[in-house]
ZADO-1210 file (C-alpha; in nm, 4 decimals, padded with zeros to 6 digits):
<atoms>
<atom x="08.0475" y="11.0303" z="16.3636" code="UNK" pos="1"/>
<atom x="08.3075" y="11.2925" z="16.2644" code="UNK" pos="2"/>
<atom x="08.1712" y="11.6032" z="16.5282" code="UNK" pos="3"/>
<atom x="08.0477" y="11.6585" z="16.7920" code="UNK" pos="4"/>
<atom x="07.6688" y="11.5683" z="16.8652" code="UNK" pos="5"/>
<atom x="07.5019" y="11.8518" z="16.8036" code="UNK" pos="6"/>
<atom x="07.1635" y="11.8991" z="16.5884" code="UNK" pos="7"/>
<atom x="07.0914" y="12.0943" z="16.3073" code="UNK" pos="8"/>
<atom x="06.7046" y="12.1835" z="16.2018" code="UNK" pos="9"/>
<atom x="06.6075" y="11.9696" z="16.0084" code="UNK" pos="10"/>
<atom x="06.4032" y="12.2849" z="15.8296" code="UNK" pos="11"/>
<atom x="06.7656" y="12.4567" z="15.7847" code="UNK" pos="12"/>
<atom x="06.8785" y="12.0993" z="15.6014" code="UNK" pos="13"/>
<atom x="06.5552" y="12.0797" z="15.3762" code="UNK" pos="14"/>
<atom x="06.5562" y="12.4518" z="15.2724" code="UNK" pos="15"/>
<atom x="06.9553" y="12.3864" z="15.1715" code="UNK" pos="16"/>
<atom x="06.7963" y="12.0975" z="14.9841" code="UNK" pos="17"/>
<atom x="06.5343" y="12.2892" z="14.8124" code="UNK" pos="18"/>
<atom x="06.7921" y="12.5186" z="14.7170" code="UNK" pos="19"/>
<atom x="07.0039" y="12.2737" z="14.5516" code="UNK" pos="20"/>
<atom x="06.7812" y="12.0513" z="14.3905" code="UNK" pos="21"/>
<atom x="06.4988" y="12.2977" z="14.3654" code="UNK" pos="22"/>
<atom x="06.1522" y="12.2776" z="14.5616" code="UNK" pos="23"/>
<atom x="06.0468" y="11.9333" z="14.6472" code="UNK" pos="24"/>
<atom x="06.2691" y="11.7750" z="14.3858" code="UNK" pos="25"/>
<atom x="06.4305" y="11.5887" z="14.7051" code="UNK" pos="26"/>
<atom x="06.0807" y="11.4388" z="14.7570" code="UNK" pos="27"/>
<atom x="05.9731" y="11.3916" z="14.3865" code="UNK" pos="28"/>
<atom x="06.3026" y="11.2595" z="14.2060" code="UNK" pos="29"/>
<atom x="06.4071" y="11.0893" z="14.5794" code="UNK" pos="30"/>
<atom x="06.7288" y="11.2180" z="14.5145" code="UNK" pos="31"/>
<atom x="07.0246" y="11.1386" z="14.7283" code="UNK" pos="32"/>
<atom x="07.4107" y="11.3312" z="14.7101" code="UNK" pos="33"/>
<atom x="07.6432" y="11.2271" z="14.4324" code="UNK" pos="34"/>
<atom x="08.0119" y="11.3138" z="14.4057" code="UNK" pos="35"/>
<atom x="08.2272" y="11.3187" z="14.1105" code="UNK" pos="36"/>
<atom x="08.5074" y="11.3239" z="14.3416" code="UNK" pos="37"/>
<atom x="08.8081" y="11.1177" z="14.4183" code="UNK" pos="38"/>
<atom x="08.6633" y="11.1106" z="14.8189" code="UNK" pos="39"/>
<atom x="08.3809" y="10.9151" z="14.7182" code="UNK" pos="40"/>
<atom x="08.5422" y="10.6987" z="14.4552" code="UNK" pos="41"/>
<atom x="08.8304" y="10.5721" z="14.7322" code="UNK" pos="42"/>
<atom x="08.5503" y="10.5007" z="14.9739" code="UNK" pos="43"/>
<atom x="08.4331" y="10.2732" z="14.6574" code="UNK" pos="44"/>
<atom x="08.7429" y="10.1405" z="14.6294" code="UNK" pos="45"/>
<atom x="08.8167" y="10.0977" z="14.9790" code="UNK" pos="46"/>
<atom x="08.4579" y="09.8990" z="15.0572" code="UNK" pos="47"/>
<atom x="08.5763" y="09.6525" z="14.8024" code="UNK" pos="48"/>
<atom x="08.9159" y="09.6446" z="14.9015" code="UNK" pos="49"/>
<atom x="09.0195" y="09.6377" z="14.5147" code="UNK" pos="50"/>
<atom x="09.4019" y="09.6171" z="14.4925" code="UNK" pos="51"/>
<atom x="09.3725" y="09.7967" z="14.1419" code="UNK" pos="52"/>
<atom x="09.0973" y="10.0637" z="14.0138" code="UNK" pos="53"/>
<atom x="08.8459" y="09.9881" z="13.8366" code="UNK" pos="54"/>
<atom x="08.5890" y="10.2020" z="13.6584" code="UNK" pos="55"/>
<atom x="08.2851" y="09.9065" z="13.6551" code="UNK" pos="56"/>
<atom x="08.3269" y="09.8246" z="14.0032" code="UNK" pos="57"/>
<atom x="08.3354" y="10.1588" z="14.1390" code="UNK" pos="58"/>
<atom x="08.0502" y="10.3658" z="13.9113" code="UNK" pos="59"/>
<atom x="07.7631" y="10.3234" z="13.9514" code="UNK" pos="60"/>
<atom x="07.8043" y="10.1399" z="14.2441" code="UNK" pos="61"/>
<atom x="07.6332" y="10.2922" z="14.5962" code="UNK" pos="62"/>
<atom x="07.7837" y="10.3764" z="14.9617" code="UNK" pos="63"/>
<atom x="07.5961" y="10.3297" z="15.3426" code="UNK" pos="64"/>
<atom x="07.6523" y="10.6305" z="15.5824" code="UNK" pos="65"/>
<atom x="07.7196" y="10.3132" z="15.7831" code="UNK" pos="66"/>
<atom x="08.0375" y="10.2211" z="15.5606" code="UNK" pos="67"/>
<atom x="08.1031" y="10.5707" z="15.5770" code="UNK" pos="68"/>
<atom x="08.1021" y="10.6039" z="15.8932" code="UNK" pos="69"/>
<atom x="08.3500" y="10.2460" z="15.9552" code="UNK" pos="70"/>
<atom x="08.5752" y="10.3731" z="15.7249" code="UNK" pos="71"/>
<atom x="08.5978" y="10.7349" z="15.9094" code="UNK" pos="72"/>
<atom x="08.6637" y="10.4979" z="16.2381" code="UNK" pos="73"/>
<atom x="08.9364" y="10.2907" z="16.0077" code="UNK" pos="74"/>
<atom x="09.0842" y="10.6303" z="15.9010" code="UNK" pos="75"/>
<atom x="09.1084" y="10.7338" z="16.2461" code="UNK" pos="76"/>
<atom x="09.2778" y="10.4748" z="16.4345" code="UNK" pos="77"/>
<atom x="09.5485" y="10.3865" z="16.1357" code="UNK" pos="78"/>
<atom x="09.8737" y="10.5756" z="16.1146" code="UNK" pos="79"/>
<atom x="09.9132" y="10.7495" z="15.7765" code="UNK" pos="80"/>
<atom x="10.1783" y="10.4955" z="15.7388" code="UNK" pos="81"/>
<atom x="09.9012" y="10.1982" z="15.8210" code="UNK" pos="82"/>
<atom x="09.6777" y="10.4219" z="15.6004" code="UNK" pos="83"/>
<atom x="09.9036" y="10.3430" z="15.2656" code="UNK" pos="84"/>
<atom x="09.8853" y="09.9802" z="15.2612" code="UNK" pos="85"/>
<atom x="09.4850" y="09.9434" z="15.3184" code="UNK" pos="86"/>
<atom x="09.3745" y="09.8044" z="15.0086" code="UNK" pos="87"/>
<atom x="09.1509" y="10.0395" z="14.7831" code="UNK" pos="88"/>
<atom x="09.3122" y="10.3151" z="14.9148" code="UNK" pos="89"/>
<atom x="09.5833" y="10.5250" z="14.6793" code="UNK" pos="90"/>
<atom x="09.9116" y="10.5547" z="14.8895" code="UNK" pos="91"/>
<atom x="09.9194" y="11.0133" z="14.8212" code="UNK" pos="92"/>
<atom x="09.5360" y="10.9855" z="14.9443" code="UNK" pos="93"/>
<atom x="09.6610" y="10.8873" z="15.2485" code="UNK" pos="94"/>
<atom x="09.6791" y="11.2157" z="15.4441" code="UNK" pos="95"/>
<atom x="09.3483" y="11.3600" z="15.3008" code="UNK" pos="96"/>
<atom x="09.1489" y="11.0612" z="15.3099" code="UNK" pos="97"/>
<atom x="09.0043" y="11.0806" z="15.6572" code="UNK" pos="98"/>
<atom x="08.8959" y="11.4864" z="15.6034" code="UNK" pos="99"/>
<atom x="08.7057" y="11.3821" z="15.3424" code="UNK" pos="100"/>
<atom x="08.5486" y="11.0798" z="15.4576" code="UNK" pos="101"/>
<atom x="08.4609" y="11.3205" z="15.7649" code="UNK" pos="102"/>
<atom x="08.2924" y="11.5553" z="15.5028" code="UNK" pos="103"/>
<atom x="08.0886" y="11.2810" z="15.3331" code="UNK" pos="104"/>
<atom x="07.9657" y="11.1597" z="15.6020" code="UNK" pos="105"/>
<atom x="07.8471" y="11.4934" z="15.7017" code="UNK" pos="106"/>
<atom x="07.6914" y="11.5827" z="15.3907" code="UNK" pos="107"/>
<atom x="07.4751" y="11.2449" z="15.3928" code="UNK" pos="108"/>
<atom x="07.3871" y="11.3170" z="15.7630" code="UNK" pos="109"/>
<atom x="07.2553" y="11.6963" z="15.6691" code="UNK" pos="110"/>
<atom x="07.0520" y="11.5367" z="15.3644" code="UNK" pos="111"/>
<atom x="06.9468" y="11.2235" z="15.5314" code="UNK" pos="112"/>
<atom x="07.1110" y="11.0043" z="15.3052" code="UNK" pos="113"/>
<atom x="07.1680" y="10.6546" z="15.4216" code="UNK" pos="114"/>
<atom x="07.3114" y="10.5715" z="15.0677" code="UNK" pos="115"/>
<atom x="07.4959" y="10.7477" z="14.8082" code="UNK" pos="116"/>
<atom x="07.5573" y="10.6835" z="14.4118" code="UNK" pos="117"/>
<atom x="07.8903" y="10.6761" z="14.3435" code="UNK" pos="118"/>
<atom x="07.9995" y="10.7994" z="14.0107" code="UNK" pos="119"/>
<atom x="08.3797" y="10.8747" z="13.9233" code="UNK" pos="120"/>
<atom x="08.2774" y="11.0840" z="13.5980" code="UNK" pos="121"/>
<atom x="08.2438" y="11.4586" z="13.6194" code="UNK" pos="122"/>
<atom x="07.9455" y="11.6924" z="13.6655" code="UNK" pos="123"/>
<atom x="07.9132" y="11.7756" z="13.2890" code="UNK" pos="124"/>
<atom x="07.7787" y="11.3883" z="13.2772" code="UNK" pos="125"/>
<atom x="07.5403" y="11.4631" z="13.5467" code="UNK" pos="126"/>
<atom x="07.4098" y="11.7633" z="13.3757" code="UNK" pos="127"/>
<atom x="07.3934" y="11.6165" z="13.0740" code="UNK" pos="128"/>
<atom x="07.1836" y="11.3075" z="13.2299" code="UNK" pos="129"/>
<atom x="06.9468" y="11.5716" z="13.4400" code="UNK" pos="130"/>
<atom x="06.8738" y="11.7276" z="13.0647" code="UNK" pos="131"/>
<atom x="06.7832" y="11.4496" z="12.8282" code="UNK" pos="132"/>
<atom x="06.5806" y="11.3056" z="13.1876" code="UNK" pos="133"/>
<atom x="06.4009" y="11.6052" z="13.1706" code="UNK" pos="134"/>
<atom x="06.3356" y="11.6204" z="12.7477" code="UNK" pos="135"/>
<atom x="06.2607" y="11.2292" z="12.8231" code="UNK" pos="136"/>
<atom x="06.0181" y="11.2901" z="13.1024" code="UNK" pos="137"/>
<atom x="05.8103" y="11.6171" z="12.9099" code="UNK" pos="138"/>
</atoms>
C-alpha cells in the first residue's frame, strides 16, 4: 500500500460515496471509480506491457487494486531512469507515475473497489452515457 496503515470509517467512505454518486446509487448501479485520466490509462498500458498505445486495448478494459498495488511496488523500487524503459509506460510519465498510482490505489481502497473501468475518453462521455442510461432506464 502507498500509506501508512491506518483506518478510515468506513461510514466517512460511504457518506463520500453517497455524495458522489448520490444515495445508494453505489449499492443500486454497483458502481465502481472511473478515471478519464492519463494515471489510469498508463496503468492500462503498463498491465499489458503494450510497446505502442492503443485505444481498444486500453478502454474499456478493467484494473485490480492488486495490479495497482504491484505496479505502485514496480514504481517504487525502479529509478526514474529504470522507470522510462518499462514497457506501457510513456518516458515524461516517468516522474509522476508512481504519485498517481499511489492516488489510485487510494481512491479504490476508500470506495472498496477491487476493480476499476478504465476509460481514456473524457467526462463529457460519461455524462453523456449516465443521461441516455437514465432516459433508457425511465
Amino acid at each position: 500500500m502507498c500509506r501508512k496503515k491506518g483506518s478510515r470509517s468506513s461510514s466517512r467512505a460511504a457518506g463520500f460515496s453517497s455524495r458522489l454518486y448520490g444515495i445508494g446509487a453505489r449499492e443500486k448501479y454497483n458502481a465502481r471509480p472511473l478515471d478519464a485520466r492519463a494515471t489510469f490509462t498508463t496503468l492500462a498500458a503498463v498491465e499489458k506491457k503494450l510497446m505502442r498505445y492503443s485505444h481498444s486495448e486500453v478502454h474499456g478494459s478493467s484494473l485490480t487494486l492488486g495490479e495497482v498495488r504491484r505496479q505502485a511496488r514496480l514504481f517504487r523500487e525502479k529509478t526514474m531512469a529504470e522507470r522510462k524503459e518499462i514497457p506501457g509506460l510513456e518516458p515524461e510519465r516517468a516522474d509522476v507515475i508512481l504519485a498517481g498510482a499511489c492516488l489510485i490505489e487510494r481512491i479504490m481502497t476508500l470506495f472498496h473497489a477491487q476493480r476499476a473501468i478504465v476509460s481514456d475518453q473524457g467526462v463529457r462521455y460519461g455524462l453523456l452515457h449516465e443521461r441516455l442510461n437514465r432516459l433508457i432506464n425511465c
